[in-house]
VOPAGU-2260 file (C-alpha; in pm, 1 decimal, decimal comma):
REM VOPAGU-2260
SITE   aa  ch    i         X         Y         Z
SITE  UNK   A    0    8379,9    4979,1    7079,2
SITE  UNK   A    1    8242,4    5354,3    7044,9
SITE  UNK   A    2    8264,1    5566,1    7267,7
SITE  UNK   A    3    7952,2    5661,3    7530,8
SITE  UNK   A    4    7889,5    6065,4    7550,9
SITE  UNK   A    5    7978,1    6117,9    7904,9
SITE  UNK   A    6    8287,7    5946,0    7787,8
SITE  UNK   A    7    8365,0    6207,2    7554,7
SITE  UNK   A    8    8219,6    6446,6    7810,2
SITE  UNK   A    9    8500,1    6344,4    8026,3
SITE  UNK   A   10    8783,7    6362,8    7795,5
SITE  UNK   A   11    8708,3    6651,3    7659,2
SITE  UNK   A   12    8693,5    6803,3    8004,3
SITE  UNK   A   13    9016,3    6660,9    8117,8
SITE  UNK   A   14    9190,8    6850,7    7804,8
SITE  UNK   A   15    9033,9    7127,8    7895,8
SITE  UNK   A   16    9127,6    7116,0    8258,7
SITE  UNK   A   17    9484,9    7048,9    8174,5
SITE  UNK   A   18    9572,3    7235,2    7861,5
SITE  UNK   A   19    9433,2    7568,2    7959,3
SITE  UNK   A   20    9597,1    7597,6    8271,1
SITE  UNK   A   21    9931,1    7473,8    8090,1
SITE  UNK   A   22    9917,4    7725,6    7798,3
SITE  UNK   A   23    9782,5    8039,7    7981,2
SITE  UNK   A   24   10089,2    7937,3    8214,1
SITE  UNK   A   25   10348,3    7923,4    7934,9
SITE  UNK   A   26   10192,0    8250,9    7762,2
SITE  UNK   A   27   10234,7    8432,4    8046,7
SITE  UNK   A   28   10604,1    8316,9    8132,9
SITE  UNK   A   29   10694,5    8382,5    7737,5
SITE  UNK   A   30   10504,4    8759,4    7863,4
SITE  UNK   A   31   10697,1    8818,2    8109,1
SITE  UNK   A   32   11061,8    8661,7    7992,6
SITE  UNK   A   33   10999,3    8896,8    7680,3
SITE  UNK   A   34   10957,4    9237,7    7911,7
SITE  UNK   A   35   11287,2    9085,1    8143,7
SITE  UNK   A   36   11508,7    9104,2    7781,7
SITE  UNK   A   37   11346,6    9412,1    7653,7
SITE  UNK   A   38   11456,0    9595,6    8022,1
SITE  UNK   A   39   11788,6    9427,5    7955,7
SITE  UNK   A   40   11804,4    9556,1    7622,5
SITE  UNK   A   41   11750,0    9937,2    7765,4
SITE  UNK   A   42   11863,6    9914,3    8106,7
SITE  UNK   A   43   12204,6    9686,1    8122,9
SITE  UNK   A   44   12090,5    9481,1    8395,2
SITE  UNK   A   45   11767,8    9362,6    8591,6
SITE  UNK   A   46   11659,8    9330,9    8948,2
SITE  UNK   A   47   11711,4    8970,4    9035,1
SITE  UNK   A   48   11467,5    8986,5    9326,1
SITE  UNK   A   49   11160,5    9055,6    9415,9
SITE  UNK   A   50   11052,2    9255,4    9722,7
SITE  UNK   A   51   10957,6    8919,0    9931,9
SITE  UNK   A   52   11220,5    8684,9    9784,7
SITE  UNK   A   53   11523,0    8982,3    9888,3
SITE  UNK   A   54   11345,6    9017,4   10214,9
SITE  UNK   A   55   11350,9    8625,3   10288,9
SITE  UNK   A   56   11730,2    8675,0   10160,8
SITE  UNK   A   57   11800,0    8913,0   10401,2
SITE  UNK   A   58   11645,4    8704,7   10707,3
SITE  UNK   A   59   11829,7    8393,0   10561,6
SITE  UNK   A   60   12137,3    8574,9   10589,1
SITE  UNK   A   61   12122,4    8675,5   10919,1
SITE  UNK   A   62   11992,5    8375,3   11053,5
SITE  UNK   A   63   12265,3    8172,1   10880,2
SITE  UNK   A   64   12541,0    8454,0   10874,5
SITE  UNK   A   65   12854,9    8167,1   11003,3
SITE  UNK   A   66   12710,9    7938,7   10667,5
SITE  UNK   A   67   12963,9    7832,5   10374,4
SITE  UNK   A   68   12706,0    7999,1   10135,7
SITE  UNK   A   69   12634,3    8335,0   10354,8
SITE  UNK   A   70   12942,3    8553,0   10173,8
SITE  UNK   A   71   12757,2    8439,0    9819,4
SITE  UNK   A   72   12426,8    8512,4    9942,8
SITE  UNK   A   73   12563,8    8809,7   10072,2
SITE  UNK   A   74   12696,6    8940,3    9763,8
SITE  UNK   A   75   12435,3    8827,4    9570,5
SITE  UNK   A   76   12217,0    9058,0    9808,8
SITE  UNK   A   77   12402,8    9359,9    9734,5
SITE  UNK   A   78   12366,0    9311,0    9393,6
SITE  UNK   A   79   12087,8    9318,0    9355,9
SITE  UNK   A   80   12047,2    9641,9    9565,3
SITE  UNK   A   81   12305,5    9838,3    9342,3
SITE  UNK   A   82   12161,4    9736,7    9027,0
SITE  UNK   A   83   11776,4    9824,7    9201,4
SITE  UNK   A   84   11975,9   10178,3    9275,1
SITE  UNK   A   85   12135,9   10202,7    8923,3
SITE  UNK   A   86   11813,3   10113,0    8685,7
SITE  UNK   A   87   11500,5   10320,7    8591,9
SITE  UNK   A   88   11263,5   10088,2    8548,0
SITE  UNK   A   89   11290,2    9754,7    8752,3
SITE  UNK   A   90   11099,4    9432,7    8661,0
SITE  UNK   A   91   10929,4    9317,4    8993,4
SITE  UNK   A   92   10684,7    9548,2    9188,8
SITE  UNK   A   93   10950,9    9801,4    9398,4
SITE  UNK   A   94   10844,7   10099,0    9528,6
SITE  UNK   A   95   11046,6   10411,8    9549,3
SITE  UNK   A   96   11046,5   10390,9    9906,9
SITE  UNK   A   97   11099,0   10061,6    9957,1
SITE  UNK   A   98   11484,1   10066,7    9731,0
SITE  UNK   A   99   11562,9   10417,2    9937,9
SITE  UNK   A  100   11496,9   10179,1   10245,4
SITE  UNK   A  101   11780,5    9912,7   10163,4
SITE  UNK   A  102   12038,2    9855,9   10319,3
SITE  UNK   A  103   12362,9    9630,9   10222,8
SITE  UNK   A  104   12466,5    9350,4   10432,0
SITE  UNK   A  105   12812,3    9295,1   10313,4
SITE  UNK   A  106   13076,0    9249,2   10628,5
């Protein structure tokens, strides 16, 4: 039982379709997790937040501020704005202006 070409064809297509996706995925995570330690290495710490994920934070927080997790999410806020205050260089796309803008939301 050989094989037809558009068999082949097919298969080698689906490989392609699925294992270049996959590895440019994991070379760029293994990128970027490598630049996180090396700012760790230099730095002490890292931002643990990007500009849209602390934003959506923030909003969570005060939309939820009576929730059992809102003091952890509010600490875990502030954080993250000290440490964007105390390091050079951070590791997701912030602006000068936009860490001089934040505020803290502790209580």
């Amino acid at each position: 039982m050989a094989l037809s070409a558009a068999a082949w064809v097919v298969m080698v297509g689906s490989i392609a379709l699925l294992w270049v996706p996959a590895v440019w995925a994991l070379f760029r995570t293994l990128r970027d997790e490598d630049r996180k330690l090396e700012l760790l290495d230099e730095q002490g710490k890292i931002d643990t937040y990007s500009p849209q994920a602390l934003a959506e934070l923030r909003e969570w927080i005060r939309a939820h501020s009576d929730d059992e997790y809102a003091p952890e999410a509010r600490d875990r806020y502030d954080d993250c704005v000290e440490t964007l205050r105390d390091i050079d260089e951070p590791f997701y796309d912030w602006s000068d202006g936009e860490i001089e803008e934040l505020q803290k939301v502790s209580k």
